[in-house]
Wavefront OBJ file of the C-alpha trace (Angstrom):
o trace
v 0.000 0.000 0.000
v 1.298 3.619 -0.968
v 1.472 5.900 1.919
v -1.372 7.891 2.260
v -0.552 11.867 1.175
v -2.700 14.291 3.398
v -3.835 17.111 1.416
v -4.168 20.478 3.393
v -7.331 20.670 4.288
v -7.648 16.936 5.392
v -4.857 18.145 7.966
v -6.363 21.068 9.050
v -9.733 19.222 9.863
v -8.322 16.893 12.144
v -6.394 19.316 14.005
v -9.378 21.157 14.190
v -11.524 18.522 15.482
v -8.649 18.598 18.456
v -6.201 16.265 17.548
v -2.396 16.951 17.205
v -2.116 15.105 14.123
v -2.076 12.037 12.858
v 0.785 9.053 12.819
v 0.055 6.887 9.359
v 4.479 5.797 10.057
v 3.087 3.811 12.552
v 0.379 1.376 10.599
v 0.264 -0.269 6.940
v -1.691 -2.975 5.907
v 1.670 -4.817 5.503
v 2.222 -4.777 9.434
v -1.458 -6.918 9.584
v 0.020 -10.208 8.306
v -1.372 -12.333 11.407
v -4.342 -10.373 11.009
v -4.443 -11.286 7.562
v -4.133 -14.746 8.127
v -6.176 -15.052 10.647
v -9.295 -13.423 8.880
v -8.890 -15.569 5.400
v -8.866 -18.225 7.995
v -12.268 -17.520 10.358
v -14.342 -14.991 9.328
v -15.879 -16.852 6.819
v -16.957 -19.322 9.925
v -21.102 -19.998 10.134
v -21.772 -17.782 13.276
v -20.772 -14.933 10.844
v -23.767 -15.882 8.714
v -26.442 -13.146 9.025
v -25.234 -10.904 11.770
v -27.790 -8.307 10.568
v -30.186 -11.134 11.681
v -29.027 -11.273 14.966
v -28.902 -8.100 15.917
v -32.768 -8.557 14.795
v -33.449 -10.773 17.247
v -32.293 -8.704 20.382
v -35.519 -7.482 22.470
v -35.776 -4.246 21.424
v -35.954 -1.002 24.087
v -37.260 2.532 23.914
v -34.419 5.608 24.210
v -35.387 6.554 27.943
v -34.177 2.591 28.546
v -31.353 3.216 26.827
v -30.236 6.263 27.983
v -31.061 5.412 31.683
v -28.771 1.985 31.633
v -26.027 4.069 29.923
v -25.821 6.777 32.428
v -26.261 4.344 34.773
v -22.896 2.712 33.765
v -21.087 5.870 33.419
v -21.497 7.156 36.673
v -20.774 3.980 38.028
v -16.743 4.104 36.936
v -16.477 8.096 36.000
v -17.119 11.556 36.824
v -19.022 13.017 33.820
v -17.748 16.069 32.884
v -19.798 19.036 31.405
v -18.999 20.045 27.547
v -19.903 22.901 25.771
v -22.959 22.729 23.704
v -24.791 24.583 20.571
v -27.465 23.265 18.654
v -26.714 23.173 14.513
v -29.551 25.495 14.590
v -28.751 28.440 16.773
v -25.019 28.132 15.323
v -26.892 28.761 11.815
v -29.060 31.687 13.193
v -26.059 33.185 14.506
v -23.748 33.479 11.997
v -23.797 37.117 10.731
v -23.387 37.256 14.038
v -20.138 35.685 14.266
v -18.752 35.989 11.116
v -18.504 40.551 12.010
v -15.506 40.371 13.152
v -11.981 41.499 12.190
v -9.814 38.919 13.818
v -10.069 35.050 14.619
v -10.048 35.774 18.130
v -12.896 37.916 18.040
v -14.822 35.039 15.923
v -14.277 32.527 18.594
v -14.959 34.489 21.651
v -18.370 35.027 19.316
v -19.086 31.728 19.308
v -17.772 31.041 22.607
v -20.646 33.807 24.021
v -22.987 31.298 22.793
v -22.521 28.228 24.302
v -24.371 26.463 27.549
v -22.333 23.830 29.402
v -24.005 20.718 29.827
v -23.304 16.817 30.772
v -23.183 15.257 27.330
v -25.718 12.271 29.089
v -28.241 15.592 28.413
v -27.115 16.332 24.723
v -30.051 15.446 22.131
v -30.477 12.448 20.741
v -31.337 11.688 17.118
v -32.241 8.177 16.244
v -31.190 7.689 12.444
v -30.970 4.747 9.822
v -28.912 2.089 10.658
v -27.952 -1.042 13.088
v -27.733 -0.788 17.015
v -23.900 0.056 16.899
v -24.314 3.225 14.374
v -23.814 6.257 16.210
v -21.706 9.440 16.174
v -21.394 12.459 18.089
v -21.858 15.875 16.024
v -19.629 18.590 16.317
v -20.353 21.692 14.648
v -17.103 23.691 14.560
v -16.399 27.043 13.410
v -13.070 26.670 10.947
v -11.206 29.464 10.795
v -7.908 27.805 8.702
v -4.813 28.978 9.812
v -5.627 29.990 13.612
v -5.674 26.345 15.328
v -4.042 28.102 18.416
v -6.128 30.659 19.474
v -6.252 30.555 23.333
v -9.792 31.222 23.393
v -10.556 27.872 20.741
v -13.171 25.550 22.374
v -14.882 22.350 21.448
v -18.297 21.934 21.422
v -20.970 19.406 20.430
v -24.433 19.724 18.880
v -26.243 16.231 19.556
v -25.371 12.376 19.624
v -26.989 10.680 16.422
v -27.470 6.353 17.190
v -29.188 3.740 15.142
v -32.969 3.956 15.156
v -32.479 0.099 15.865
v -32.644 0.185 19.730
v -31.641 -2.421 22.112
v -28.996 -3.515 24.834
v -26.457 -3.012 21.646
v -27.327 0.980 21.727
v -26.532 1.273 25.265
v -22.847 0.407 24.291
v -23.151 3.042 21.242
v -24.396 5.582 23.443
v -21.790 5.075 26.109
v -18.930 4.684 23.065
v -20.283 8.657 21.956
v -20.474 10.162 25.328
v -16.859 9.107 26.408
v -16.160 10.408 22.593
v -17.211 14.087 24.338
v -15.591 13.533 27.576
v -12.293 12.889 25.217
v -12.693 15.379 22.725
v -13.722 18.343 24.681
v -9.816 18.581 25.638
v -8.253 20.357 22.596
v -4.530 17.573 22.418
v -5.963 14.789 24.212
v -4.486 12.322 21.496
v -1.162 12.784 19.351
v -2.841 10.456 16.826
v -6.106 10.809 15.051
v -5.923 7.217 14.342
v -6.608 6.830 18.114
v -9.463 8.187 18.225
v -11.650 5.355 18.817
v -9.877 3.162 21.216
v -11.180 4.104 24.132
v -14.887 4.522 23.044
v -15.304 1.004 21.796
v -13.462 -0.703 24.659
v -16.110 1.156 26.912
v -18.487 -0.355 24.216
v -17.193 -3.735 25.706
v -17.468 -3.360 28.859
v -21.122 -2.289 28.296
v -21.653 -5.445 26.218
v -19.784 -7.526 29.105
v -21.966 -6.402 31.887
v -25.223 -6.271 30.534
v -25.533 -9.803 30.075
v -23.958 -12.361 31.840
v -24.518 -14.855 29.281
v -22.516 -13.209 26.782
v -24.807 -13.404 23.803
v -24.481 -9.341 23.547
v -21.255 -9.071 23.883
v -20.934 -11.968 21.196
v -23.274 -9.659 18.755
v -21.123 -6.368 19.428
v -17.854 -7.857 18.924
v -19.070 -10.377 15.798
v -20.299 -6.559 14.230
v -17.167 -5.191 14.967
v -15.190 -7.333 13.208
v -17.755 -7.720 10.271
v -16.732 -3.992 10.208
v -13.112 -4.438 10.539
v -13.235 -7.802 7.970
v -14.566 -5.284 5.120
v -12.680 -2.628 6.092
v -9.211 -4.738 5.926
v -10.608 -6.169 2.472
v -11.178 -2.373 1.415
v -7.541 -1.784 2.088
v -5.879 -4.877 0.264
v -8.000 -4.401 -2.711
v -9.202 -0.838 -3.897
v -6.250 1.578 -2.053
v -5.080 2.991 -5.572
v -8.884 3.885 -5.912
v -10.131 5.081 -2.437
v -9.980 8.777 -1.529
v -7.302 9.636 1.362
v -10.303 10.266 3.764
v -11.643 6.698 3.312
v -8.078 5.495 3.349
v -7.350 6.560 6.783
v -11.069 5.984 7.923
v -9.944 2.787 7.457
v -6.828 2.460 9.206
v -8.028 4.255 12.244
v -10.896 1.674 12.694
v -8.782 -1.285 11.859
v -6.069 0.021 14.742
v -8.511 0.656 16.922
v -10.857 -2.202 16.903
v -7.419 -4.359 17.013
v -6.092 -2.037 20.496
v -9.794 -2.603 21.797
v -9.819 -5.988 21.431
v -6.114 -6.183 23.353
v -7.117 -4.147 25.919
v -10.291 -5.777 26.756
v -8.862 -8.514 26.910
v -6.184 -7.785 29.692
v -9.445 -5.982 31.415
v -11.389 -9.176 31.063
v -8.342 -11.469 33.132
v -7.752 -8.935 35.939
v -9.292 -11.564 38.802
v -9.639 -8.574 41.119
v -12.251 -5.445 40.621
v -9.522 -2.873 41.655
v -7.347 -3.849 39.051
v -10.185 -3.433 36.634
v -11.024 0.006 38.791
v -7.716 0.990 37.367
v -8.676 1.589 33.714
v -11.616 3.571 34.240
v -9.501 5.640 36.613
v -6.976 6.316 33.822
v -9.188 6.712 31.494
v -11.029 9.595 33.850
v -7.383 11.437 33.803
v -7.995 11.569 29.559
v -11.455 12.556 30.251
v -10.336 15.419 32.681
v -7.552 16.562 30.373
v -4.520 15.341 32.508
v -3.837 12.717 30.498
v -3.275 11.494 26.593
v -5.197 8.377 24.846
v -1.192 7.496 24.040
v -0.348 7.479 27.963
v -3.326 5.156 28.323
v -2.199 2.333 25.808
v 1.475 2.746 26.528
v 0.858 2.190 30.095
v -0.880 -1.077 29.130
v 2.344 -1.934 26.789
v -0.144 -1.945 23.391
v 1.410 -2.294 20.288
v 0.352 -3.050 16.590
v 1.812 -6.818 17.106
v 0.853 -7.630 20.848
v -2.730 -6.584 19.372
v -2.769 -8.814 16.582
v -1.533 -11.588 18.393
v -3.745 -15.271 16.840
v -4.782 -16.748 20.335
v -6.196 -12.990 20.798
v -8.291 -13.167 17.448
v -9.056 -16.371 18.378
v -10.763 -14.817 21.481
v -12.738 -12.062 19.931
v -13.401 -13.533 16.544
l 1 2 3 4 5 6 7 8 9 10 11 12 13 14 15 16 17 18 19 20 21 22 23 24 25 26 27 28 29 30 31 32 33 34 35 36 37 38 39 40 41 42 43 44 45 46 47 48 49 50 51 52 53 54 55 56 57 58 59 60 61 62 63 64 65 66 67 68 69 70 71 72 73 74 75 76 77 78 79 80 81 82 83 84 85 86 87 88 89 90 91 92 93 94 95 96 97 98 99 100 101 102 103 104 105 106 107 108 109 110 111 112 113 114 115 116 117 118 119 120 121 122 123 124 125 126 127 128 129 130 131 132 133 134 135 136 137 138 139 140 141 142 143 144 145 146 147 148 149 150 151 152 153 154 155 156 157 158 159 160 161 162 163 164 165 166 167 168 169 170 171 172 173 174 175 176 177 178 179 180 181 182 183 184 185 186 187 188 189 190 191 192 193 194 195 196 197 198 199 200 201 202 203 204 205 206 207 208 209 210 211 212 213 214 215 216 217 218 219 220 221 222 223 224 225 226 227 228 229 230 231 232 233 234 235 236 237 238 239 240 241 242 243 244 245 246 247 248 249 250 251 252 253 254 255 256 257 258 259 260 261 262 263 264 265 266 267 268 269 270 271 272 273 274 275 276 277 278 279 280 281 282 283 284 285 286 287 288 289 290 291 292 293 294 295 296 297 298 299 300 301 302 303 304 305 306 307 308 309 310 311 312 313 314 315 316 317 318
């Protein structure tokens, strides 16, 4: 695979959207041969037939259910921090507003005059087409290219959009966006876009893992992950010459992170004791509050690109 060249503006957006940057040195499909191997090997397998149709199956529950069982988890393990918050609309209605000014400062202090702080478990919710685990969390940014340092720069967040199909599967989604807020609202809080999601879906886990002691969700989340991470991989080895750079690293950040998920619910799963579990969500509060990086997180835990691709660990999850 050719190295991915980031135009301009693809840089600027992800430093705006709070990230330092992004690390594409440090992943190439040719690193993923055990992953590789593994997948022509499994995937294909029979519970992989008709995941769509499982998903189907799960008793189905109303947004109030699913927002009380996900706040419910989150203050268990964290202190929910309030973000900053502006609805699309009023950022719309407001934009002469903003926009008569003469410097970027001015502009953001603008915007900045508008905005209510609020937990994100209180952000709107818009149900939308697609499966239990679709979800994202908007953020309606003013881009002002060339001032990424302004002092007076702040992150804020319009509403959480999940999959229309609800069950114990959206609790996980809605839990994976929130912490996506608690993350993001702290301008640096990972070196690496391609980072971006570890954290979120190994929450997504844990939801999955304690919701049902049987298993069976947890089963479903992680057999749609890797559905996800299966086409995504295939995407890669087949049509890179042909994919735009955005859907390139799209790509590569979901592959990394799914496979740094995986490893680190796994060493979450075989702590015997509930303090050493305790342990993760406290370091993952410190990224939430801003003290910490998503990198300190996984390098405290000794993650790399081959520890996380490791077969008896596929063999696990897959």
């Amino acid at each position: 695979m050719q190295q991915v060249a980031l135009e301009d503006a693809l840089q600027d957006k992800i430093k705006y959207y709070g990230y330092k940057g992004i690390n594409l040195d440090n992943i190439k499909i040719e690193q993923l041969k055990n992953l590789r191997l593994f997948l022509m090997r499994n995937l294909l397998s029979k519970k992989y037939d008709n995941v769509q149709g499982q998903v189907d199956d799960l008793n189905t529950l109303n947004l109030d259910e699913v927002k009380k069982l996900a706040a419910e988890f989150l203050n268990k393990y964290f202190t929910i921090n309030d973000v900053y918050s502006i609805t699309e609309k009023e950022l719309q209605e407001k934009s002469s507003f903003i926009s008569c000014v003469t410097n970027a400062k001015e502009a953001y202090d603008n915007v900045n005059s508008l905005l209510i702080k609020k937990s994100p478990i209180d952000l709107d919710i818009n149900l939308v087409g697609g499966h239990a685990l679709s979800g994202q969390i908007v953020k309606p940014l003013l881009m002002i290219p060339g001032y990424l340092n302004e002092s007076n720069r702040k992150v804020y967040f319009s509403h959480i959009d999940i999959g229309s199909q609800l069950n114990l599967l959206s609790v996980g989604t809605l839990v994976h966006e929130i912490a996506h807020a608690e993350q993001e609202q702290n301008i640096g809080y990972s070196a690496d876009y391609l980072h971006r999601e570890i954290i979120s879906i190994f929450l997504e886990k844990v939801v999955a893992y304690e919701l049902d002691e049987s298993g069976r969700i947890l089963e479903i989340s992680e057999r749609v992950r890797n559905t996800d991470l299966y086409s995504r991989f295939i995407e890669m080895q087949t049509k890179t010459s042909r994919l735009a750079n955005n859907r390139q690293i799209d790509n590569l950040l979901y592959i990394k992170s799914i496979l740094f998920a995986e490893k680190l619910f796994d060493m979450y799963v075989k702590e015997r004791k509930q303090k050493y579990r305790d342990r993760y969500f406290a370091d993952i509060q410190k990224v939430f509050d801003g003290k910490e990086t998503v990198e300190d997180f996984i390098s405290q835990r000794g993650l790399t690109l081959n520890n996380s691709q490791d077969i008896s660990l596929l063999q696990r999850h897959f």
